[in-house]
Legacy VTK file of the C-alpha trace (Angstrom):
# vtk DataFile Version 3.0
C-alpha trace
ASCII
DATASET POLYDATA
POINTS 251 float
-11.351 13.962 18.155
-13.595 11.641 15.666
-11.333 8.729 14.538
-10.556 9.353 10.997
-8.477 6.063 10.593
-9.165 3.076 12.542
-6.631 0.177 13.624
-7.591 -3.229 14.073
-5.246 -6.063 14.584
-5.572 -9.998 14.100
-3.001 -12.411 13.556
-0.436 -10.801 12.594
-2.479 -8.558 10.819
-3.052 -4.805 11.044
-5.857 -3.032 9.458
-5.846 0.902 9.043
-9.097 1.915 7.606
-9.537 5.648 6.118
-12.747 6.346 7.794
-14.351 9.125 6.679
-17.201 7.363 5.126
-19.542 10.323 4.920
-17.096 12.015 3.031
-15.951 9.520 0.864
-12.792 9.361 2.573
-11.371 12.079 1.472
-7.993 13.215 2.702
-7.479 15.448 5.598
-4.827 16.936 7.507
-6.487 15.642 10.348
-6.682 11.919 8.828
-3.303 12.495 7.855
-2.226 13.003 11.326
-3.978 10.032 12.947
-2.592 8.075 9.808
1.338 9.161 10.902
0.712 8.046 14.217
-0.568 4.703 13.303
2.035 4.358 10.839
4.954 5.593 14.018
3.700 3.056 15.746
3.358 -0.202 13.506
7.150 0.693 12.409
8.060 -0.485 16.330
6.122 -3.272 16.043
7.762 -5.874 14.045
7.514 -8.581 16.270
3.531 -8.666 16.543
2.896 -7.259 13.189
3.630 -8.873 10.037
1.486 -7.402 7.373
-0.075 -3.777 6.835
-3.621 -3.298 5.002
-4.720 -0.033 4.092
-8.855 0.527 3.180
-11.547 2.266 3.246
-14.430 2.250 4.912
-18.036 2.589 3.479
-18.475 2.938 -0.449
-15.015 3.559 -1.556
-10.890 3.207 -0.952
-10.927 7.015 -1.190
-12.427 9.954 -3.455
-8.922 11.516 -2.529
-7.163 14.636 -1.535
-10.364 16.917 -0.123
-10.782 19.451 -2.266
-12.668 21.921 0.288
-9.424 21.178 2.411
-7.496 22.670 -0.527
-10.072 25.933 -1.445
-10.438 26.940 2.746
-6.442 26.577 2.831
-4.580 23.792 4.909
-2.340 24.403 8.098
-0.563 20.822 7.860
1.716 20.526 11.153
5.112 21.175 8.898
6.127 21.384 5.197
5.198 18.520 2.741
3.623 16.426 5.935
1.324 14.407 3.413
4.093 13.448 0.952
6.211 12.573 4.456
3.331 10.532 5.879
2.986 8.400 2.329
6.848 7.686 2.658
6.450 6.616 5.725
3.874 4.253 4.810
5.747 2.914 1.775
8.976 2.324 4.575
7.303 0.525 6.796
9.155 -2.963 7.627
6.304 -5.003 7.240
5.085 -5.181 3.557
2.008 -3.287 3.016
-1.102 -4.050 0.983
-3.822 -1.255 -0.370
-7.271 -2.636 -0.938
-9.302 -0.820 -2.977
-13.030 -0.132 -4.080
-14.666 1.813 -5.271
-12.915 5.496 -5.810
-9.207 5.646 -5.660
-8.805 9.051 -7.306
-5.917 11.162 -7.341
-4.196 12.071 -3.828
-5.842 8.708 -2.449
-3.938 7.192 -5.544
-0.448 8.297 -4.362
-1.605 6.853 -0.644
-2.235 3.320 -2.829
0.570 3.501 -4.516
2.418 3.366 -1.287
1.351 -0.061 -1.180
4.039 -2.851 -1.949
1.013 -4.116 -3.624
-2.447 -3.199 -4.388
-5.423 -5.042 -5.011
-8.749 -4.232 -6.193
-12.365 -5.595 -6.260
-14.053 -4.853 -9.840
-15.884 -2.035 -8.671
-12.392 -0.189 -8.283
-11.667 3.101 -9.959
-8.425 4.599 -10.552
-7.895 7.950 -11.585
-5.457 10.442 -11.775
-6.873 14.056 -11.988
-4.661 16.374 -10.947
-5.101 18.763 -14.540
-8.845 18.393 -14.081
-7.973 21.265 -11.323
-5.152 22.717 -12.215
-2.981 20.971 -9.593
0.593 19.050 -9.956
1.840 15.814 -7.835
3.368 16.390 -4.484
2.443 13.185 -3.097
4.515 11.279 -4.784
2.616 10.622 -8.341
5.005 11.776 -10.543
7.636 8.722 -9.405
5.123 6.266 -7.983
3.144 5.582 -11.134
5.456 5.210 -13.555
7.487 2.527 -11.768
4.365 0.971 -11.361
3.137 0.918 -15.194
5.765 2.539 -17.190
6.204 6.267 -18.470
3.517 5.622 -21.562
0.443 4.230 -19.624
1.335 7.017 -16.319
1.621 9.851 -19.077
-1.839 8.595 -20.361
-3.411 8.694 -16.956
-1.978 12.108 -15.876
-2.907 13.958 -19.010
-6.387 12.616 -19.759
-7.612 12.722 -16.143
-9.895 9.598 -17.435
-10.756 7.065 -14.539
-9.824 3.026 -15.061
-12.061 0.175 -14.148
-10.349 -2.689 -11.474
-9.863 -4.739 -14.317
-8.071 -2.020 -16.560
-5.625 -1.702 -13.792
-4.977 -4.991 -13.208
-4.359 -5.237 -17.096
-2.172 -2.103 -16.884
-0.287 -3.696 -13.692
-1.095 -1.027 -11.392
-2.897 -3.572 -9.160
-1.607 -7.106 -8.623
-4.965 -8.598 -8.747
-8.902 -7.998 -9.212
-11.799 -10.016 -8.145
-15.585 -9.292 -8.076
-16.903 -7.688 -5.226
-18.827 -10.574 -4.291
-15.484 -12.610 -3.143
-13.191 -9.564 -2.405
-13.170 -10.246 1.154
-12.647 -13.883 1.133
-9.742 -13.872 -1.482
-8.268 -10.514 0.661
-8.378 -12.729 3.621
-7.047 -16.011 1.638
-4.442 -13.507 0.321
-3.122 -11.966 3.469
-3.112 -15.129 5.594
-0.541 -16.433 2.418
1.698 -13.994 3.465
1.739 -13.573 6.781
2.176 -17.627 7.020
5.802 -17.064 6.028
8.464 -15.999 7.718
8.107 -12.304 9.046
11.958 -12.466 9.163
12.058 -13.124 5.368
9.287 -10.585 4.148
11.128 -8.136 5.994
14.613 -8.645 4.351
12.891 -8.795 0.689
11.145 -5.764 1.071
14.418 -3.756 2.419
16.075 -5.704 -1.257
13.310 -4.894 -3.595
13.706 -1.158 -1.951
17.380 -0.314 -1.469
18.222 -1.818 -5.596
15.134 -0.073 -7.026
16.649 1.661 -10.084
20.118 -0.218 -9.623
22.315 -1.086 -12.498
21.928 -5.149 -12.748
25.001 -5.895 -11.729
25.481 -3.299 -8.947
21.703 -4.301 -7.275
23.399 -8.297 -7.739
26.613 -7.055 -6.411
23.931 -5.458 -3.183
22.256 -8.881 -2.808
25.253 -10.921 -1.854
27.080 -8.266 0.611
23.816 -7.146 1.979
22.220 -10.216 2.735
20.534 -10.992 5.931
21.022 -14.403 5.951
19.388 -17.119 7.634
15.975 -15.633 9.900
15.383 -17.215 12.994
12.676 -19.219 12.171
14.352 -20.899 9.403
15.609 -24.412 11.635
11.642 -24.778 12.959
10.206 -24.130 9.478
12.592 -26.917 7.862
11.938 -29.319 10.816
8.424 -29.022 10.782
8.621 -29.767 6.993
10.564 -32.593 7.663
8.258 -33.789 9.930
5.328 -33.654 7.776
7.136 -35.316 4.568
8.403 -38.104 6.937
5.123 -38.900 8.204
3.556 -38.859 4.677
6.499 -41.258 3.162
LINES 1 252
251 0 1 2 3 4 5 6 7 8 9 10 11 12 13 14 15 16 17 18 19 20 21 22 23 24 25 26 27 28 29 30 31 32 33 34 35 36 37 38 39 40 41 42 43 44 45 46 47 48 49 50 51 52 53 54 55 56 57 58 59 60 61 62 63 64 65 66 67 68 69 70 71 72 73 74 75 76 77 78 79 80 81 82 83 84 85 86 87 88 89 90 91 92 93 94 95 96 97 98 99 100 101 102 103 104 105 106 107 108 109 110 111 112 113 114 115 116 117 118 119 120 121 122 123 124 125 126 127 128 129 130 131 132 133 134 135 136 137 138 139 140 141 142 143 144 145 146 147 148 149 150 151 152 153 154 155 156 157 158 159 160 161 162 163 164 165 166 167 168 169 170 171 172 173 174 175 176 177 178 179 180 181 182 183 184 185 186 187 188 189 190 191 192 193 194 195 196 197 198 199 200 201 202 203 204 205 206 207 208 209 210 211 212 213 214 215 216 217 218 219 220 221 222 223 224 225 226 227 228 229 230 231 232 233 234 235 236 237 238 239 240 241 242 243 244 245 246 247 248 249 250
């Protein structure tokens, strides 16, 4: 079997690339399945993986959900696996980061949207163009989007089908940042090594926060905070030495 995503690790850092190049990425069953098993398996690996980065490979993030795929009818392994496999993604331990350029259209939007964030390079395009064919969200659109923008700006998307420019979305808040191509790789690589130069323990414990208060009443996701806290990580008495260190040495 042709490997339809690709893992690389380094530093902390693991890389799943969508690699169906040829076909602008588009989405597969198959990819889908090599994408759940990657996913399976990062989930067990907290201790040597800190950070998640989703791409493509070749021209674009992904053209999205492939629409021959649709037309010759799928056989996924069991009922809503794609929507299952996103969700899987988005509860991952480890935060996780989709990098796109180039096409990000439709289904390969709901896999972005996974993403605790998602940043683009200015050749980016984000569309959602599910009434182009006559098709409705099961990947998660419908929920994803909206808490990303707000109801107004997902509503526009989803009914004019039109496509947004990197810097649209970054205005619109759908991504957290976009650069020119030119520099997307350095400032990715700037970017992840910020984050994975904290503590692992502490990343992990925000993103289970931000996740189990989404949609919380203030006071209840406040009142969640203080009797769900993790505490102290075990990392924090080596972090605050080492900054002691460094401050007494500079004094």
């Amino acid at each position: 079997m042709s490997q339809l995503v690709l893992r690389e690790d380094h530093d902390g850092l693991a890389t799943l690339t969508l690699n169906r190049p040829d076909k602008l990425n588009a989405l597969t069953v198959a990819l889908f399945e090599q994408l759940r098993a990657h996913v399976l398996q990062i989930a067990t690996e907290t201790e040597r993986v800190g950070l998640v980065l989703v791409r493509g490979a070749g021209k674009c993030f992904s053209a999205g959900h492939d629409l021959a795929d649709i037309a010759h009818g799928e056989h996924p392994p069991q009922a809503n696996f794609q929507a299952d496999t996103i969700e899987l993604l988005a509860e991952l331990p480890q935060p996780v980061i989709s990098a796109v350029h180039g096409h990000c259209y439709t289904g390969a939007l709901e896999l972005a949207l996974a993403g605790d964030l998602i940043v683009a390079a200015e050749s980016a395009k984000f569309a959602d163009t599910h009434a182009r064919w006559a098709l409705t969200p099961v990947w998660g659109m419908s929920q994803r989007l909206p808490r990303r923008v707000g109801i107004a700006k997902a509503q526009e998307m989803t009914y004019t089908a039109r496509t947004y420019s990197g810097a649209q979305a970054q205005a619109m808040g759908l991504v957290n940042w976009c650069v020119p191509d030119a520099v997307f790789e350095t400032e990715l690589a700037t970017f992840t090594r910020s984050i994975l130069a904290n503590s692992w323990f502490s990343l992990r414990a925000n993103k289970r926060l931000y996740r189990d208060t989404d949609g919380l009443p203030l006071r209840a996701g406040l009142s969640h905070e203080i009797a769900r806290t993790e505490g102290r990580g075990p990392d924090m008495d080596e972090r605050i030495a080492g900054f002691m260190n460094k401050s007494s040495k500079l004094a």
